[in-house]
C-alpha positions in Angstrom: -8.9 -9.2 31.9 -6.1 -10.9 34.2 -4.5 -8.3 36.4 -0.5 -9.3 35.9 1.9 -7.7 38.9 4.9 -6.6 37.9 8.3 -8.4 39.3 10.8 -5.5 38.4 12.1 -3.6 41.0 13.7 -0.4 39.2 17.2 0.9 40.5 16.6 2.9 43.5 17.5 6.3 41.8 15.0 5.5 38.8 11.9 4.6 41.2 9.7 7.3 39.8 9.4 7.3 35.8 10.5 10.2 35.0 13.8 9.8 36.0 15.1 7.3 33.8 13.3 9.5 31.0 15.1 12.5 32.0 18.4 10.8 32.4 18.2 9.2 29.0 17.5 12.3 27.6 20.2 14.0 28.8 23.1 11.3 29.2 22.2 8.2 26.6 24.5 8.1 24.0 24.3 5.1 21.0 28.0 3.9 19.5 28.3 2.0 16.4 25.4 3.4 13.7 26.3 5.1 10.7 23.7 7.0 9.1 23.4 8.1 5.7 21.2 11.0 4.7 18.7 11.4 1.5 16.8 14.4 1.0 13.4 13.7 -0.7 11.7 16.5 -2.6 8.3 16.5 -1.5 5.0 17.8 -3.8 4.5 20.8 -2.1 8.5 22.3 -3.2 9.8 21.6 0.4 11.8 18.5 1.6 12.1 15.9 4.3 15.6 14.5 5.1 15.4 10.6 6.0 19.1 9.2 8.0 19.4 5.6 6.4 21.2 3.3 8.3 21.6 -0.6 7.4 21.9 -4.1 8.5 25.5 -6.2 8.1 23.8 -8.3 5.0 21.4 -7.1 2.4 17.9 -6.9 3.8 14.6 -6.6 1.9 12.9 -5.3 5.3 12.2 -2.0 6.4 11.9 0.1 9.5 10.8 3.4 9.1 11.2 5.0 12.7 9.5 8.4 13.6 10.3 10.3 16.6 9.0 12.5 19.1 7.9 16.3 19.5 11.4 18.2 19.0 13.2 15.2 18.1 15.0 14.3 15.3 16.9 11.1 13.7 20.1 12.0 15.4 18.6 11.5 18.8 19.7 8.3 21.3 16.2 7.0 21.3 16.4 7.0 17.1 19.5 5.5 17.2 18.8 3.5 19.7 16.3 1.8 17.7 18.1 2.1 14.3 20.9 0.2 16.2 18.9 -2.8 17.6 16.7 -3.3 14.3 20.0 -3.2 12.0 20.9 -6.2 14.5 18.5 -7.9 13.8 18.4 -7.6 9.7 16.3 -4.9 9.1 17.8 -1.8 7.8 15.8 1.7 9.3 15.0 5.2 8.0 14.8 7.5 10.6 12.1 10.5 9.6 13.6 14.0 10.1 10.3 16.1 10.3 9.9 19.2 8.3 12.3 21.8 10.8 13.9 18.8 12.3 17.2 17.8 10.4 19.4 20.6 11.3 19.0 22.7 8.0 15.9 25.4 7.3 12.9 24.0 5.1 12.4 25.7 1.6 8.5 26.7 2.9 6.9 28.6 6.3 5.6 25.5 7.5 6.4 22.9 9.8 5.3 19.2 11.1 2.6 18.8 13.4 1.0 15.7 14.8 -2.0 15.7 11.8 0.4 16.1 8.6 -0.2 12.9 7.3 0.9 13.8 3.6 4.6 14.0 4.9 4.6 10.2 6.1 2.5 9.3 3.0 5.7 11.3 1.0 7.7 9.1 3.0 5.8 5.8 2.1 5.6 6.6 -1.4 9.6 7.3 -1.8 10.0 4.0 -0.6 7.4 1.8 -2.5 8.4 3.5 -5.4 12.8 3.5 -5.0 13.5 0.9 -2.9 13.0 -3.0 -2.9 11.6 -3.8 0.2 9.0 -6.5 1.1 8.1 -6.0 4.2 8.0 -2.4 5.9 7.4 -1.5 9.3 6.9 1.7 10.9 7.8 2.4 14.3 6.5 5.6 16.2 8.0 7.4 19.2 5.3 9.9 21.0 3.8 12.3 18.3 5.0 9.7 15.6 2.2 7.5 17.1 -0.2 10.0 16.3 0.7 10.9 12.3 0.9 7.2 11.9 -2.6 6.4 12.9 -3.9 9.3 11.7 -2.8 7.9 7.8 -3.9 4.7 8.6 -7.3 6.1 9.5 -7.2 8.0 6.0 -6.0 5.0 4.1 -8.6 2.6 2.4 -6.5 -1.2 2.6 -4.2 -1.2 5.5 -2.7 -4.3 6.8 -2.4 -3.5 11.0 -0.3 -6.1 13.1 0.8 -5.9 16.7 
């Protein structure tokens, strides 16, 4: 494998990583997405909200977007990426995990980084009430996780990078 050295230089208050994590965190704010909410009932009795938000002409692709431990849709990163694939002609449900969207779930239980059936939920709820052709899922931190857990429980599963 080629070793490829990098040519950016970062800003000199953002040389160590964590910075610019930190500061996005705390001071990133995204202007211009309007998000719609739909609660899905899931099997179980409880729900998962999903913040729709869409692109200027009718699109028949998808984004689902999943976020991070303690995150939510609302967040910049979420919005942030809501924003730039609505750009571009896809329209994006951002996941609110079970605890996540601001309002109590029905059940005593929450997400963790293995509950798969909540993203299959999510997956079925579109297949079966939307017309998309083409859906995507993009994963922020303990998204990446739940996603490739399903995949690894799923029999035909089309992977591309």
């Amino acid at each position: 494998m080629p070793v490829v050295t990098s040519q950016y230089k970062p800003p000199i208050l953002s040389k160590k990583g964590f910075v610019s994590t930190v500061y996005a965190g705390l001071f990133r704010t995204v202007k211009g997405v309007v998000q719609q909410r739909e609660r899905i009932n899931l099997s179980d009795g409880d729900f998962l909200d999903l913040d729709w938000s869409f692109s200027a002409e009718k699109s028949s692709k998808l984004i689902i977007v999943l976020h991070g431990l303690e995150g939510n849709a609302q967040r910049p990163y979420m919005v942030g990426t809501a924003k730039v694939f609505n750009a571009n002609g896809f329209d994006a449900a951002c996941v609110n995990y079970r605890g996540c969207s601001g309002e109590e779930n029905l059940l005593y239980s929450s997400y963790h980084s293995g509950a798969t059936e909540d993203l299959e939920a999510v997956v079925n709820h579109v297949l079966e009430n939307k017309n998309y052709t083409e859906i995507y899922v993009k994963v922020l931190s303990v998204g990446g996780n739940l996603l490739l857990k399903n995949l690894g429980e799923r029999q035909n599963v089309v992977i591309s990078g």
